[in-house]
N, C-alpha and C positions, 0 to 999 in steps of 0.2 A: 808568332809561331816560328821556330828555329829552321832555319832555308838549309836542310839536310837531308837527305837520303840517307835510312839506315837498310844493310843489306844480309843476309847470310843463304846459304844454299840450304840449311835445314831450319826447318822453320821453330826452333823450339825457345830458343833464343830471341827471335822477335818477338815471340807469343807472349815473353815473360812483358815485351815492353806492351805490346797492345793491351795487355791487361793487367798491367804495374799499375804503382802510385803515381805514374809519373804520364799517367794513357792520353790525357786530354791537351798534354804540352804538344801531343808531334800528329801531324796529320797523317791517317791509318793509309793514304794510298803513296807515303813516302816510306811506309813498313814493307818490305819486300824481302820474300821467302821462298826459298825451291823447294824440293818432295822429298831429299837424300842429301846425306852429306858429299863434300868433295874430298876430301881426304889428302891426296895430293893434289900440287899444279898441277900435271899435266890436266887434270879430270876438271879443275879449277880454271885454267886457262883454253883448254882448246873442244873437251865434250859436253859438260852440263851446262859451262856457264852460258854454250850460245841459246842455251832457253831461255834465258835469264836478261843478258848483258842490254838487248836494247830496249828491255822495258827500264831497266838502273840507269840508263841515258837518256832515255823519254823524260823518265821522273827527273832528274837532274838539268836538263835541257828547259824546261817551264819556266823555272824562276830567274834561268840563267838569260834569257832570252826577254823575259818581261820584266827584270831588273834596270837599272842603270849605275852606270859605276862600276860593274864586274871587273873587280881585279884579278882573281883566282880562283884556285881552288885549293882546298885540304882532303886529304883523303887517311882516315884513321882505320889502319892493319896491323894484324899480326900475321907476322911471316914464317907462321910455323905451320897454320892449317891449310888448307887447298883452298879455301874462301879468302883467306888472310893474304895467302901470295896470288894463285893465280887469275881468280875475278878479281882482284883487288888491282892487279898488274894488265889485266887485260881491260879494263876501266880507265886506267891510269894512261892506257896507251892511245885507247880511243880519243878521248879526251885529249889527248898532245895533237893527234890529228885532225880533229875540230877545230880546237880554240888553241891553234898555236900560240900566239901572243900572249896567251895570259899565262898567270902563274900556275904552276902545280907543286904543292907541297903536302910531300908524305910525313906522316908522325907514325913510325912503324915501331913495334914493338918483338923484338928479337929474342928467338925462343934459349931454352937453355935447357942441362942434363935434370937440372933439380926442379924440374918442375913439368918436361915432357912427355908426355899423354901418349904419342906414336913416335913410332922409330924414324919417320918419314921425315919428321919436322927439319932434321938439316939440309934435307934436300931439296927441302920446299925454299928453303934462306939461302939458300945458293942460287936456285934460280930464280927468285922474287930477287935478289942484288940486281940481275944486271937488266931487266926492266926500272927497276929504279933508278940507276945511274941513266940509262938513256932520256930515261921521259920524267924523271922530276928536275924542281930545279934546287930545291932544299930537299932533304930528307933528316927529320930530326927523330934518332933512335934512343930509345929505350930498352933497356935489358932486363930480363922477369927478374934473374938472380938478386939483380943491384935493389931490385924494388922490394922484392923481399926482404933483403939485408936493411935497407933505408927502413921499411916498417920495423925491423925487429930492433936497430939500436935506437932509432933520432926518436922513434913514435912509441917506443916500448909494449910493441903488440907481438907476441911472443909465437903465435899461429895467424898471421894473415891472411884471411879470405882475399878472394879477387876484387871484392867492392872497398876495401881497405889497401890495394895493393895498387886499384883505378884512379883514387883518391891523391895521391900523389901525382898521376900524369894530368888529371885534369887542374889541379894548380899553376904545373907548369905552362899548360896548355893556353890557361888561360892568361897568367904572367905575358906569356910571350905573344897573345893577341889583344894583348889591351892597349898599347900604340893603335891597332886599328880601329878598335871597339870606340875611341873615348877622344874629346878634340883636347887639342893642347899645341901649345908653342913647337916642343921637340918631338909628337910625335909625329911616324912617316908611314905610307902607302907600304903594301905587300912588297913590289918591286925594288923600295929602296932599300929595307930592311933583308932581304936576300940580298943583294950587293952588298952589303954591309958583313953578311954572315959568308959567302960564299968566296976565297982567293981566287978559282979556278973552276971552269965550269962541270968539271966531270968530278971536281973533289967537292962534293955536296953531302959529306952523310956527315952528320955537327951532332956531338956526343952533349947532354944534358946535364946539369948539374943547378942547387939552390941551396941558399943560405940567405938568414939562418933559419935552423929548424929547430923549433923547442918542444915536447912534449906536453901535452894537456895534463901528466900526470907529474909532472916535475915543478915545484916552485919555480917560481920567476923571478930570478937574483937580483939584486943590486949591479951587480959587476956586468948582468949584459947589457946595461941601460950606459955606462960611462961612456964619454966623450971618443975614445980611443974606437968606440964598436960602431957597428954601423947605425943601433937606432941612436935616439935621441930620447933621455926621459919627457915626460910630459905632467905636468902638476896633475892626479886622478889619472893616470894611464894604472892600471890592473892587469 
């Protein structure tokens, strides 16, 4: 069973997971849901969330404490809603002052004009910034616009939904924890792989990118298979 807390302040959104295709992968008391939206930080960080914040620490705190090996933590937002920036950032703060030593690493997703819902959301990314910069030690961004553009040239999906638009961050996601995930010669722990990504401690927000990306609905050339590209043919590769 996946060792995560999923969280939101209105509950419709978990609802979809408690009774998704997907219900018997995540344990129902790691589903965690408030009564109302937060709308902004402030209502996010300083009024609803403290009905909330230490049961999302409780639950997080169990497996962290009857584990062994704890490197870190990930913490997956969007810094456009009041759940997204400021439970997200007041989670993210707690957590620094618990378990200083370990990692904290945000994958935040950064709202934009083409695709935002309320007026609020830049005010929400401005104050979600400078909780991140204090208390992560990576923070790897994602931009809705870019993800949109990314579906509509590389994947040739011309209206992408959100489950098509998710689709891309969780490749990447997982790309860049599969050093952890998998043994091998060169791969490394959380910590060194931040050293690795991070010059300087407060310069932590590391912009995304992958190649290559081909289309399901595109033939698969000759020419991407030569020696010059990154793959390799293989005798029966399709």
């Amino acid at each position: 069973m996946p060792r995560c807390v999923m969280v939101d302040m209105e509950p419709i959104v978990v609802d979809e997971v408690r009774t998704g295709t997907y219900r018997q992968l995540f344990h129902r008391e790691k589903l965690i849901s408030g009564k109302e939206y937060a709308n902004t930080f402030a209502r996010g960080h300083h009024t609803i969330a403290k009905e909330i914040v230490d049961l999302v620490l409780d639950s997080i705190r169990k497996p962290a404490d009857n584990g062994t090996g704890l490197q870190g933590f990930s913490v997956y937002n969007a810094c456009g809603s009041g759940t997204g920036s400021g439970l997200s950032c007041l989670t993210i703060e707690r957590l620094y002052v618990d378990y200083g030593k370990k990692s904290n690493i945000s994958f935040t997703v950064w709202c934009c004009p083409l695709v935002a819902t309320a007026v609020v959301e830049p005010y929400n990314s401005v104050l979600c910034v400078h909780s991140l910069r204090e208390h992560t030690d990576v923070t790897i961004m994602y931009c809705y616009e870019a993800l949109f553009s990314f579906c509509r040239r590389h994947l040739d999906i011309e209206r992408p939904k959100d489950t098509k638009v998710n689709r891309p961050i969780v490749q990447f996601n997982s790309s860049l924890s599969a050093s952890l995930r998998f043994d091998g010669a060169l791969n490394v722990d959380l910590t060194v792989s931040q050293t690795y990504l991070v010059p300087y401690t407060r310069l932590h927000f590391i912009l995304t990118s992958y190649a290559p990306v081909i289309s399901v609905e595109k033939p698969c050339l000759d020419s991407r298979f030569r020696n010059t590209n990154e793959f390799e043919r293989f005798s029966g590769f399709h």
